[in-house]
MIMI-674978 format. One record per residue (C-alpha): residue in three letters; x, y, z. Coordinates in nm, 3 decimals. Layout:
# residues N
[torgu "ala",[X,Y,Z]]
...
This chain:
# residues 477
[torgu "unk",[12.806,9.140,8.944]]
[torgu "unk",[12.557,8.878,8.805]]
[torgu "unk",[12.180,8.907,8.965]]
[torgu "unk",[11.998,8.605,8.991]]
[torgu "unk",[11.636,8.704,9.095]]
[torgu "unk",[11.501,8.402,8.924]]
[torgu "unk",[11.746,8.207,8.782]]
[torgu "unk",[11.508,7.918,8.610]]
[torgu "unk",[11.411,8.265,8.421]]
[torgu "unk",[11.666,8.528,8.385]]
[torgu "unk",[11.963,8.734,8.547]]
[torgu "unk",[12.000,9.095,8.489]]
[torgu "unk",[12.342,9.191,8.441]]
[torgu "unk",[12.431,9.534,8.657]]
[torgu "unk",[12.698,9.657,8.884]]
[torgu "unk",[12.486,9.714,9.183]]
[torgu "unk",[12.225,9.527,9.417]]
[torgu "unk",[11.893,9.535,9.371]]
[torgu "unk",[11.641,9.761,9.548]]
[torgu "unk",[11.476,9.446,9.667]]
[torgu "unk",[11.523,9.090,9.675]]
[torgu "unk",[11.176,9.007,9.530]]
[torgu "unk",[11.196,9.073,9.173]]
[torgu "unk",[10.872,8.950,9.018]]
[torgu "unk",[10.843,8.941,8.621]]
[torgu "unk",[10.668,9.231,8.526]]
[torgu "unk",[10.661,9.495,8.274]]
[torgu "unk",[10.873,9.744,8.478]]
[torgu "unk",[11.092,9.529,8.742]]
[torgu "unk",[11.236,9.305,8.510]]
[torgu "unk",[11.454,9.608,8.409]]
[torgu "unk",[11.420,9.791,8.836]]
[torgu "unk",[11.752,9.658,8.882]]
[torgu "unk",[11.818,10.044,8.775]]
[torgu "unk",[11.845,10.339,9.115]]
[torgu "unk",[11.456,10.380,9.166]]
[torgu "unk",[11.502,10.715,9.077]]
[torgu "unk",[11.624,10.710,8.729]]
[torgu "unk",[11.432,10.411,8.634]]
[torgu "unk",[11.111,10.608,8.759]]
[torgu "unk",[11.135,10.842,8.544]]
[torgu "unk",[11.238,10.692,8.247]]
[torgu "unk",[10.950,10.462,8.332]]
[torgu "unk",[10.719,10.750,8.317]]
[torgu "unk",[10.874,10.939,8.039]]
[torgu "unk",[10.713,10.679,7.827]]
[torgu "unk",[10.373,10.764,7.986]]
[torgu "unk",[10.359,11.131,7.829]]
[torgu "unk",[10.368,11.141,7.462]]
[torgu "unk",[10.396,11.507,7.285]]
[torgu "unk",[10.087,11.573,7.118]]
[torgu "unk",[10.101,11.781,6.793]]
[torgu "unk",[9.981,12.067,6.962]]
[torgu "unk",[10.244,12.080,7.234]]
[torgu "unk",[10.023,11.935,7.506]]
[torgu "unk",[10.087,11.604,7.685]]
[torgu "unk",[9.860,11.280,7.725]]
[torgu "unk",[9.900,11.133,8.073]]
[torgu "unk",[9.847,10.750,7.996]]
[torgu "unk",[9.796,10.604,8.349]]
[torgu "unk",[10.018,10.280,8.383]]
[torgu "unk",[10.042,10.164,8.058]]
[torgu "unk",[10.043,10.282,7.730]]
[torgu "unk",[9.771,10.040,7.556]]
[torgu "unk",[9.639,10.162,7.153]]
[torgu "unk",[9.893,10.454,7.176]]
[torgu "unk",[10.227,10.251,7.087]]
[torgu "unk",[10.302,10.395,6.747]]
[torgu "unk",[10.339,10.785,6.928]]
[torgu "unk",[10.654,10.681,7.137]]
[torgu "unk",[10.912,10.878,7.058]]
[torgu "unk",[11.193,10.696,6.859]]
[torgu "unk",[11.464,10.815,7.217]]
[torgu "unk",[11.216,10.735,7.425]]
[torgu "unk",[11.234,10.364,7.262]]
[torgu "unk",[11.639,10.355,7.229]]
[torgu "unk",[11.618,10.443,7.617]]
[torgu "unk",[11.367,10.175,7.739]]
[torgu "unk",[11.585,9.913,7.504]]
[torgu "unk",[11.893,9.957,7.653]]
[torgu "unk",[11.751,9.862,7.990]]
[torgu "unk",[11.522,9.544,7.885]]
[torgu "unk",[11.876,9.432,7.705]]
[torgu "unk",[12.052,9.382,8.039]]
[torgu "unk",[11.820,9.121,8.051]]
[torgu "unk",[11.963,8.777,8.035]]
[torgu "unk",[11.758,8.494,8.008]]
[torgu "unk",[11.775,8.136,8.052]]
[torgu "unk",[11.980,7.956,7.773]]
[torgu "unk",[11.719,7.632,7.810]]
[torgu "unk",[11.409,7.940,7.722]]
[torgu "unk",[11.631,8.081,7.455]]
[torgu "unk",[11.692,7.763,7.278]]
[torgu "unk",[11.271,7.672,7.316]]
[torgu "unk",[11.215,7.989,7.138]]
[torgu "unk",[11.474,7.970,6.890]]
[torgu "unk",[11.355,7.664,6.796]]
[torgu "unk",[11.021,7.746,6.734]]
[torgu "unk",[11.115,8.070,6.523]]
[torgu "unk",[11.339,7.809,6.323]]
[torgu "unk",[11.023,7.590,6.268]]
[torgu "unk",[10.771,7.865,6.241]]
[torgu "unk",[11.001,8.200,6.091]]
[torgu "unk",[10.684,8.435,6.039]]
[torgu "unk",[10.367,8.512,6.218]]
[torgu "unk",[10.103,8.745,6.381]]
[torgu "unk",[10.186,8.729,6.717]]
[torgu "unk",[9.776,8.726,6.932]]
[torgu "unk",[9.831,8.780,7.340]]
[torgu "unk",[9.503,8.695,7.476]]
[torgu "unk",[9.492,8.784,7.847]]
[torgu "unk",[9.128,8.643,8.009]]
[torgu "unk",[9.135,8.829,8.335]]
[torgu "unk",[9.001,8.517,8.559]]
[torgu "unk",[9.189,8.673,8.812]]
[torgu "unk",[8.923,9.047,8.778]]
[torgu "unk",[8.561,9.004,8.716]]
[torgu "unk",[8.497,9.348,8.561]]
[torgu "unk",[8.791,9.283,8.315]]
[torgu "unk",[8.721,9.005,8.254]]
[torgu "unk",[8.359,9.063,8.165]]
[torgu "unk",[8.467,9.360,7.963]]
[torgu "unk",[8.796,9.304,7.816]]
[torgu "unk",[8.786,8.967,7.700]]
[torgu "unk",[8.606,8.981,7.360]]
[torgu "unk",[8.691,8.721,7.155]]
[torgu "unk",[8.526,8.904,6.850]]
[torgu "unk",[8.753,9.212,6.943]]
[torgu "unk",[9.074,9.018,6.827]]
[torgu "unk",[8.900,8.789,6.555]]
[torgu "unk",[8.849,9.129,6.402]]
[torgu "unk",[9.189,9.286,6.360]]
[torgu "unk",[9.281,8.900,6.256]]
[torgu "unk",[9.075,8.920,5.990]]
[torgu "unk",[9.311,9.146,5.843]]
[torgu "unk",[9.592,8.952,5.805]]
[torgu "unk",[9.459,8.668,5.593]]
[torgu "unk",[9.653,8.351,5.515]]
[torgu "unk",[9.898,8.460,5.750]]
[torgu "unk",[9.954,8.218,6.102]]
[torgu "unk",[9.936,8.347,6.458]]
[torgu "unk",[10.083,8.233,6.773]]
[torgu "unk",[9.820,8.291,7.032]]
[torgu "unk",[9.912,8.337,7.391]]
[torgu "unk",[9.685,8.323,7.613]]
[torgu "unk",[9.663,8.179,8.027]]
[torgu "unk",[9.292,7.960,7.930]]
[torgu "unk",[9.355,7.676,7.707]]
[torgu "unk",[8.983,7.733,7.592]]
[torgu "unk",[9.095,8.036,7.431]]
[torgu "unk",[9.325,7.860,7.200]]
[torgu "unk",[9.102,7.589,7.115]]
[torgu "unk",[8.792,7.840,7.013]]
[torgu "unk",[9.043,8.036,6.768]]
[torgu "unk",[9.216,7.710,6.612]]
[torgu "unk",[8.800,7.632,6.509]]
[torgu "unk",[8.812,7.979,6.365]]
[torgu "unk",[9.124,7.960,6.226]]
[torgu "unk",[9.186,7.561,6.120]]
[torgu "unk",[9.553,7.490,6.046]]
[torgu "unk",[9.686,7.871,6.131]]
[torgu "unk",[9.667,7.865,6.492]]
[torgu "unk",[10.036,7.828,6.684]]
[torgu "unk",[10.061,7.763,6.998]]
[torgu "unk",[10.348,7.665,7.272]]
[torgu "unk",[10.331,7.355,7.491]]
[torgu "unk",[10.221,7.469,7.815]]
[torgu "unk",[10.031,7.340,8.115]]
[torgu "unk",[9.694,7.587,8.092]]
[torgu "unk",[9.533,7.719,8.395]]
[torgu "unk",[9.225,7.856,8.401]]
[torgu "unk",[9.322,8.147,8.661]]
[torgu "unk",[9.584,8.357,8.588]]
[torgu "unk",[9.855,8.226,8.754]]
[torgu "unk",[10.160,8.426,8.876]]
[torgu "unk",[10.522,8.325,8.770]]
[torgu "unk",[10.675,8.409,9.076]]
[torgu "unk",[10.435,8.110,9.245]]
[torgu "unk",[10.540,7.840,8.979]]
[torgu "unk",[10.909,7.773,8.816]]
[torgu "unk",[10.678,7.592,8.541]]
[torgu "unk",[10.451,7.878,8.520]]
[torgu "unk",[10.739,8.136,8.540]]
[torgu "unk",[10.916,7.962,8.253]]
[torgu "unk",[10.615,7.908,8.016]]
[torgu "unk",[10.538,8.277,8.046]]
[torgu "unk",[10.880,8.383,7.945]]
[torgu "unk",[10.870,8.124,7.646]]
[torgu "unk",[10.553,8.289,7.549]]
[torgu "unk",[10.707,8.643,7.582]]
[torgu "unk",[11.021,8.604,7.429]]
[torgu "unk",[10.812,8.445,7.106]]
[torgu "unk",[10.532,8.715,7.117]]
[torgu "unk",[10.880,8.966,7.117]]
[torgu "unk",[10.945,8.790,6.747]]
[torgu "unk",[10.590,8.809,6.582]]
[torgu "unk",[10.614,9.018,6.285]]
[torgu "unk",[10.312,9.204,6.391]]
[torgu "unk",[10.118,9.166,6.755]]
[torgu "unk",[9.773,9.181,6.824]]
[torgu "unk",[9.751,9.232,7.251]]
[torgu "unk",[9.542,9.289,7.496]]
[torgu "unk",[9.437,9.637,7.672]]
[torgu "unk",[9.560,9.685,7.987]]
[torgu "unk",[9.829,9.406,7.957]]
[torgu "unk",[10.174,9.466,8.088]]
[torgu "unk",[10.263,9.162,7.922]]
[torgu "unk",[10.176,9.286,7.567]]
[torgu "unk",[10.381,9.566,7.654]]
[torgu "unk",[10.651,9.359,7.771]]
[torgu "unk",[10.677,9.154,7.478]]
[torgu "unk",[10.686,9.467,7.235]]
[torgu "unk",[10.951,9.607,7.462]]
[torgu "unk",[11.144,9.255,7.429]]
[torgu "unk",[11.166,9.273,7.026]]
[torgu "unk",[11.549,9.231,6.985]]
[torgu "unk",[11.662,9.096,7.310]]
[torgu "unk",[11.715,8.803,7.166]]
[torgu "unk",[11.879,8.738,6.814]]
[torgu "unk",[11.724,8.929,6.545]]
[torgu "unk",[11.453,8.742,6.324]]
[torgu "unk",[11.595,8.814,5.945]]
[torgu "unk",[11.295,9.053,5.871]]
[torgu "unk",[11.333,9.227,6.195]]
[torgu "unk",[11.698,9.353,6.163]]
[torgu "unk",[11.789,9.684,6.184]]
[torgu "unk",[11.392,9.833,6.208]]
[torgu "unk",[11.464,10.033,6.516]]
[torgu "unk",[11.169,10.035,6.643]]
[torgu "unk",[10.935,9.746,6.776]]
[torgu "unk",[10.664,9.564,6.577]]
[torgu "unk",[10.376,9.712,6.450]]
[torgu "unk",[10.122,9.611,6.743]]
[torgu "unk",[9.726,9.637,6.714]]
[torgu "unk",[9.481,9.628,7.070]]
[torgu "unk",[9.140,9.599,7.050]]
[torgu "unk",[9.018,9.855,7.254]]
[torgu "unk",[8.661,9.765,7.457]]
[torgu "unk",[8.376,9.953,7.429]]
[torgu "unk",[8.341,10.026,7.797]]
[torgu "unk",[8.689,10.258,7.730]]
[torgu "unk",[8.561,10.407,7.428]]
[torgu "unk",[8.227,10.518,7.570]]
[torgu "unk",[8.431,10.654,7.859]]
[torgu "unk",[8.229,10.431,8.105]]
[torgu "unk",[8.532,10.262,8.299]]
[torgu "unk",[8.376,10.246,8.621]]
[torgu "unk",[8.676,10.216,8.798]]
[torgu "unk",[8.836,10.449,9.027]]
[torgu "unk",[9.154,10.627,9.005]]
[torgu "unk",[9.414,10.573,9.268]]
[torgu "unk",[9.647,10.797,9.432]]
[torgu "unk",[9.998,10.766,9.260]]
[torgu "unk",[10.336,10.871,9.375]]
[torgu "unk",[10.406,11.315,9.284]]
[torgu "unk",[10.810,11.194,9.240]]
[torgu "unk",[10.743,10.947,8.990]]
[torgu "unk",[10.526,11.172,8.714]]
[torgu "unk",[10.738,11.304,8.432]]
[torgu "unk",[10.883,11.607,8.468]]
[torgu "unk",[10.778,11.895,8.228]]
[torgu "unk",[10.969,12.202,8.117]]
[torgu "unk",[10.802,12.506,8.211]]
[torgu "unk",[10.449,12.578,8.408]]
[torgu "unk",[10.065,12.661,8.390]]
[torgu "unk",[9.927,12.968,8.329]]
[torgu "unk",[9.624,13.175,8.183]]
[torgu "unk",[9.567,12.957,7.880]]
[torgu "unk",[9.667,12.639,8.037]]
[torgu "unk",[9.427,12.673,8.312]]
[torgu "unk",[9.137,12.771,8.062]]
[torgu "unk",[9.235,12.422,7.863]]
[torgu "unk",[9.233,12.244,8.238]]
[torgu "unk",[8.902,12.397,8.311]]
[torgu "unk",[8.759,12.422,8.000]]
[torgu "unk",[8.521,12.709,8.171]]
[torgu "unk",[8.562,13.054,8.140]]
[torgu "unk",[8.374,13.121,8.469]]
[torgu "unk",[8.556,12.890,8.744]]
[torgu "unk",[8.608,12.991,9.112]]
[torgu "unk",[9.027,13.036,9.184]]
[torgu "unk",[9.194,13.105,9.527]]
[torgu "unk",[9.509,13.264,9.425]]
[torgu "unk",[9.721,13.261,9.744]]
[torgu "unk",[10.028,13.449,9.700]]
[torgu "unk",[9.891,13.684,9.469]]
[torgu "unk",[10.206,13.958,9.483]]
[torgu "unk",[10.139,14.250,9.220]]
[torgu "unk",[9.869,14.064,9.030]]
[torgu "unk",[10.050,13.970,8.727]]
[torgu "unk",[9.900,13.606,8.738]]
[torgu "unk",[9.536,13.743,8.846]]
[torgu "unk",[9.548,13.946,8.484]]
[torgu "unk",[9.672,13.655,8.303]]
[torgu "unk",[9.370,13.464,8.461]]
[torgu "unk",[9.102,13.719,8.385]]
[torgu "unk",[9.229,13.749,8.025]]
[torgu "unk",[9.165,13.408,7.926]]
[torgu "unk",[8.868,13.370,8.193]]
[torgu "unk",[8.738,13.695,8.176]]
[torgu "unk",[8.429,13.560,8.377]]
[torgu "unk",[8.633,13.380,8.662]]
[torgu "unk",[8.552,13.486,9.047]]
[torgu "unk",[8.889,13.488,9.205]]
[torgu "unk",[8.983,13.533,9.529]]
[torgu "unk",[9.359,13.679,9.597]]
[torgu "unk",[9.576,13.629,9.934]]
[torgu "unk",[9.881,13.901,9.958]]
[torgu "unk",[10.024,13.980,10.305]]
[torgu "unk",[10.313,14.216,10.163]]
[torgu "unk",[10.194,14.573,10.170]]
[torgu "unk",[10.463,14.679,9.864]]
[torgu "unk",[10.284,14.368,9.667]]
[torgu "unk",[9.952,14.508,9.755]]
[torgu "unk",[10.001,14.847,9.664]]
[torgu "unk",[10.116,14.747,9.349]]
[torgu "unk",[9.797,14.508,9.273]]
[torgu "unk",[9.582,14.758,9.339]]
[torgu "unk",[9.755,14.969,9.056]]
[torgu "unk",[9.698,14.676,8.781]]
[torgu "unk",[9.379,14.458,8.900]]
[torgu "unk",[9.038,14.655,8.925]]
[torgu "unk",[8.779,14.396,8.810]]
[torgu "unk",[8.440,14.335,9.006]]
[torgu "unk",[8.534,13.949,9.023]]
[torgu "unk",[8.819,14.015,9.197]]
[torgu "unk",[8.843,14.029,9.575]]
[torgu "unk",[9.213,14.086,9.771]]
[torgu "unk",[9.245,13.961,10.141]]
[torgu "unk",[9.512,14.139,10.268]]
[torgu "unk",[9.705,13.902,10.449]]
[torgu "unk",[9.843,13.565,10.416]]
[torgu "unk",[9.685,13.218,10.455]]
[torgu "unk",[9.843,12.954,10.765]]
[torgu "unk",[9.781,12.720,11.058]]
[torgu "unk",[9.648,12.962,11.344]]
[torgu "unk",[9.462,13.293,11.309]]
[torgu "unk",[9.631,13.602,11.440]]
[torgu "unk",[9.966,13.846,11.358]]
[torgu "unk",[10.252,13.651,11.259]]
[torgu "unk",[10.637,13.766,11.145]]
[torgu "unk",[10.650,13.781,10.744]]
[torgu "unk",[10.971,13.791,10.604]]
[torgu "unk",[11.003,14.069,10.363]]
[torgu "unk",[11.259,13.983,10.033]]
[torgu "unk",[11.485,14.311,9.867]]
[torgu "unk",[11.750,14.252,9.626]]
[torgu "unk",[12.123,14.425,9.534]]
[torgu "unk",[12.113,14.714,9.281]]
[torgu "unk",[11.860,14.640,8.962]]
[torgu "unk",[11.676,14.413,9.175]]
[torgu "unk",[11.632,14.641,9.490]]
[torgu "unk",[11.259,14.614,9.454]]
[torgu "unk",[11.222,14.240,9.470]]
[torgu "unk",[10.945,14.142,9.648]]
[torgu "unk",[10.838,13.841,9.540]]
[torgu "unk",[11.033,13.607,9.788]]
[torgu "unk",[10.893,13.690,10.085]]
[torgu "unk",[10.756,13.406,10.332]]
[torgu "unk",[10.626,13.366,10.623]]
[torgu "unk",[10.915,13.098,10.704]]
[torgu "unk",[11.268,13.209,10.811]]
[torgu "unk",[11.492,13.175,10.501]]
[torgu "unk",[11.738,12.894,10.466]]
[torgu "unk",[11.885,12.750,10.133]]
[torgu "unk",[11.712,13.045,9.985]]
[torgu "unk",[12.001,13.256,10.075]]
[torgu "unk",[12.300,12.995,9.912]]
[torgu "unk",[12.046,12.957,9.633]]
[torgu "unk",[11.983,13.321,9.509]]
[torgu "unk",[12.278,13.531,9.656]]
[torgu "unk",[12.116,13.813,9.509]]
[torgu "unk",[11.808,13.820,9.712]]
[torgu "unk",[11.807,13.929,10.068]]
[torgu "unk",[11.552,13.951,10.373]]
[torgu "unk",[11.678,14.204,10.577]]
[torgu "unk",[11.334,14.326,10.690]]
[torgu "unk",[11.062,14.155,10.938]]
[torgu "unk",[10.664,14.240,10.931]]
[torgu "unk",[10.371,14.236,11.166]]
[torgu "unk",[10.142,14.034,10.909]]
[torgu "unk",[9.777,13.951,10.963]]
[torgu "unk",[9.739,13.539,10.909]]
[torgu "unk",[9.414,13.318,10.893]]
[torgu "unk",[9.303,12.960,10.861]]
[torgu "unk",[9.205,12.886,10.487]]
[torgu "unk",[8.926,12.627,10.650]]
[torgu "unk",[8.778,12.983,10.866]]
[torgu "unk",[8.781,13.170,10.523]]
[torgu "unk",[8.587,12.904,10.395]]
[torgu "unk",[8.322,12.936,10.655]]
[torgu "unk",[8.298,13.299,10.692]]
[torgu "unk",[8.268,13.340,10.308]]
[torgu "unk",[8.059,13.019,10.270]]
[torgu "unk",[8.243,12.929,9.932]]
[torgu "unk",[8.059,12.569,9.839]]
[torgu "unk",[8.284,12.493,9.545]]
[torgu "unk",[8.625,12.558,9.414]]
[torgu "unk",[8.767,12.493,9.061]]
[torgu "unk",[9.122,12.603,9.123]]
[torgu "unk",[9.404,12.670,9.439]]
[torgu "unk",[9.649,12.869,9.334]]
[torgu "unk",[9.946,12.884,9.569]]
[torgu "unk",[10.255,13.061,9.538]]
[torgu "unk",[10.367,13.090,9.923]]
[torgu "unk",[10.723,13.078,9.928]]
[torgu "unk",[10.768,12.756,10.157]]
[torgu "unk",[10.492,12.768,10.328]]
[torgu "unk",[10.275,12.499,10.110]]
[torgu "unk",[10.215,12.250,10.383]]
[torgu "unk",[10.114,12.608,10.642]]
[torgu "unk",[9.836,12.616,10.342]]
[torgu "unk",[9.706,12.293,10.326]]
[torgu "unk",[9.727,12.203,10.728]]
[torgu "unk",[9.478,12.470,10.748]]
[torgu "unk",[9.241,12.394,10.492]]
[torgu "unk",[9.121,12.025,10.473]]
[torgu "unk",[8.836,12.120,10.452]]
[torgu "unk",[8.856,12.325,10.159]]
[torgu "unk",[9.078,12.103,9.997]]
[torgu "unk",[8.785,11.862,9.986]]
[torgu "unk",[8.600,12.125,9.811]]
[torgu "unk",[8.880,12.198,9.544]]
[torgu "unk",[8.907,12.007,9.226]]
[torgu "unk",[9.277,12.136,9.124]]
[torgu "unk",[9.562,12.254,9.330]]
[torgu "unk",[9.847,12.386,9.161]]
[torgu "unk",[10.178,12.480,9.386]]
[torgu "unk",[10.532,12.556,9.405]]
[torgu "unk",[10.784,12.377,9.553]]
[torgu "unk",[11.165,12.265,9.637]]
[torgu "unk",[11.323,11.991,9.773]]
[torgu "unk",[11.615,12.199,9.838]]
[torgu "unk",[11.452,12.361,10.184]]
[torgu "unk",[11.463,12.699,10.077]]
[torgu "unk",[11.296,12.852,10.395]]
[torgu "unk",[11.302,12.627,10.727]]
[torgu "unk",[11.078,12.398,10.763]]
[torgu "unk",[10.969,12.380,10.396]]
[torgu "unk",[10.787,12.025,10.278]]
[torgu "unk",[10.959,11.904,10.030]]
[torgu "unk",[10.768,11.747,9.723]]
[torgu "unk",[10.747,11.372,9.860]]
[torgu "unk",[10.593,11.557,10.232]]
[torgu "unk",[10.348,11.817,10.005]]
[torgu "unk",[10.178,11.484,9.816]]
[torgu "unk",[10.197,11.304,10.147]]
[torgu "unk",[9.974,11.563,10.301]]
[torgu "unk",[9.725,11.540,10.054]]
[torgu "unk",[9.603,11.179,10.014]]
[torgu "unk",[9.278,11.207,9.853]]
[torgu "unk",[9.451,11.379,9.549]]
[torgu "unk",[9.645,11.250,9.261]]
[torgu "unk",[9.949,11.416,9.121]]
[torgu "unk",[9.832,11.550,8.748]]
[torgu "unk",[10.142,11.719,8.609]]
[torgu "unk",[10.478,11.819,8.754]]
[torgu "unk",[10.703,12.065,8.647]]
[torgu "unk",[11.092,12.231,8.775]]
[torgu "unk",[10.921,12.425,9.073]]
[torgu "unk",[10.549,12.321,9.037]]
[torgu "unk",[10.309,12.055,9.109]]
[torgu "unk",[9.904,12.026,8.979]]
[torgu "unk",[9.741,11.797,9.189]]
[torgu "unk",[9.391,11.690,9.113]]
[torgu "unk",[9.118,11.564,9.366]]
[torgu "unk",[9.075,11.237,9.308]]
[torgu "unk",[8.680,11.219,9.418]]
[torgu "unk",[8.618,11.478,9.203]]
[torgu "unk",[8.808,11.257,8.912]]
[torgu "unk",[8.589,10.929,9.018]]
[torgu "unk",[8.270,11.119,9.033]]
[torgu "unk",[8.224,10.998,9.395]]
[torgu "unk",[8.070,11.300,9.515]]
[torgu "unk",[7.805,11.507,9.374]]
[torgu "unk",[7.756,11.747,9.607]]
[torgu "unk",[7.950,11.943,9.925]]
């Protein structure tokens, strides 16, 4: 089946429909064509790049100076997808004709940002890209770039090295899903930019990106063959992003599309998150107090306050946490105040004592799930409101939430909203698999939580961070 989105453009050859009949040229949705869900997270994939150190860089929506740390799979996997792309013969044989007259240059995309006043002001810095093409002396560059003035100003710089495609110039950026002409001129540029032995772009362009992504789409250029990777490619990064004074807000993004991680936070981890050995933690679900300890021995200084309603799980905290920063509330944290059923989770032989499945949700898929645990007892628990807590204690401030509550995640944050607007972090399990009834899955839990972003998610985990603590929006409680 042959998809014809736009036609005057490209087709994307797959065997299934698309998710939506608007498919717009962009970085990502010229290769959506792929299920949502495995395109998402290939798309994000590329977003976290493995530091030496074993840590992971979250790069926001595009992936700007850090190019050269993509993982060689991680490129093989984003190439097969743009190569489904097929595009107009009529743009093919414009570009091929060009690299035939003009067989090696420094490829310069110049976005101006007409269409955004702060990027504009900021980004576009002629001087920026005059300086990395300084480097490249005697060489030519093909500058694209939606103001004509652009263009002009560098072929003055640059006299007799400037290339540049026949277009018709705006000077506001102009969508290509508004204007065949537009639409077609844009793909021209791309598909050249794609061939430029090295590329200078611009920050925060998807189209740079694009046209890095795009290298061997088309037939190879003779000294491209066989490299593997993309181009070498060079942004000038502005100052305002260096100086870390991008006054721009961060917006609340989608907890199913963030790359999933192997494994979890925990003592260390939270110190590196924190970076303060003396933060405030609600640890709800505390059970015997193993995480407390690995807390207190990285953040030896930390005030935490620890929720347990099951009275084996208490006993056995008390045995292994004794620490004047450490308070217990026996009982367990949901939507009304009062005594509620909690069900209490045993296990078959060496597991007898397991006690660290117990909810105060019926179980469900729990039970198909892990045979070996069972809930054949039923509690009288005490249960309170996290936002009543809050008052009575008259906590102003809280670094962490720590919530390991067997299902009952969306109990927790029903009841707090008000602490929640107090909390910087909140770190909680989940499972989309509905292990006790009524459980939120992960789409519900970030659904109930709309003034925080979703920072890292792992197998049965989520870290969510408050997003006005992130923008600086609020100083005070």
């Amino acid at each position: 089946m042959l998809i014809n989105p736009h036609s005057h453009i490209f087709s994307i050859n797959n065997t299934f429909s698309p998710k939506n009949k608007d498919t717009h040229l962009s970085t990502w949705i010229l290769a959506a064509h792929e299920p949502a869900d495995k395109f998402n997270k290939l798309k994000i994939y590329r977003e976290f790049l493995n530091a030496d150190n074993g840590n992971f860089w979250y790069l926001s929506s595009n992936i700007d100076y850090q190019f050269e740390n993509i993982k060689d799979e991680v490129i093989f996997q984003f190439k097969k997808y743009f190569k489904k792309i097929i595009f107009n013969p009529t743009i093919l044989e414009l570009v091929n004709q060009f690299i035939k007259n003009h067989p090696k240059f420094i490829g310069v995309h110049i976005r101006t940002w007409h269409d955004n006043t702060w990027r504009n002001q900021h980004f576009h810095d002629l001087n920026l890209f005059k300086k990395i093409m300084d480097k490249f002396p005697g060489h030519h560059f093909y500058v694209s770039s939606d103001d004509i003035s652009v263009v002009n100003a560098l072929s003055l710089s640059y006299p007799g090295r400037i290339l540049s495609a026949p277009k018709y110039h705006t000077k506001t950026h102009t969508s290509s899903t508004t204007s065949v002409r537009v639409g077609i001129e844009a793909a021209v540029d791309l598909l050249i930019l794609s061939k430029s032995q090295e590329i200078i772009g611009s920050y925060e362009s998807t189209f740079t990106e694009c046209a890095w992504w795009l290298a061997d789409v088309i037939p190879s250029t003779p000294w491209w063959h066989g490299m593997g990777r993309p181009p070498p490619i060079h942004i000038p990064v502005p100052p305002v992003i260096i100086n870390h004074s991008d006054p721009r807000p961060l917006i609340k993004n989608d907890a199913r599309s963030v790359r999933l991680e192997a494994g979890g936070l925990n003592g260390s981890r939270v110190f590196n998150l924190l970076k303060k050995d003396n933060p405030i933690i609600i640890e709800i679900g505390s059970n015997n107090g193993e995480t407390t300890e690995n807390f207190l021995r990285f953040m030896p200084n930390a005030k935490i306050f620890c929720f347990e309603p099951d009275p084996r799980a208490i006993k056995k905290f008390k045995e292994r946490i004794n620490h004047p920063n450490v308070k217990l509330f026996e009982c367990a944290i949901g939507r009304v105040n009062g005594p509620i059923t909690f069900y209490q989770s045993s296990g078959y032989d060496e597991n007898a004592d397991w006690d660290q499945s117990g909810s105060i949700r019926i179980p469900k898929a729990h039970l198909q799930i892990y045979p070996w645990v069972k809930f054949d007892s039923q509690i009288k628990v005490q249960m309170v409101r996290l936002d009543d807590w809050l008052t009575e204690y008259n906590i102003e401030y809280i670094d962490l939430i720590w919530a390991d509550i067997q299902g009952a995640e969306s109990d927790m944050i029903i009841s707090g909203p008000e602490a929640l607007k107090r909390t910087h972090f909140l770190y909680t399990e989940y499972s989309n698999h509905e292990c006790y009834e009524g459980q939120a899955s992960l789409k519900e839990i970030d659904e109930l939580l709309p003034e925080f972003m979703t920072s890292r998610l792992f197998n049965d985990d989520v870290l969510f961070e408050n997003l006005n603590f992130v923008n600086k929006e609020y100083s005070k409680f």
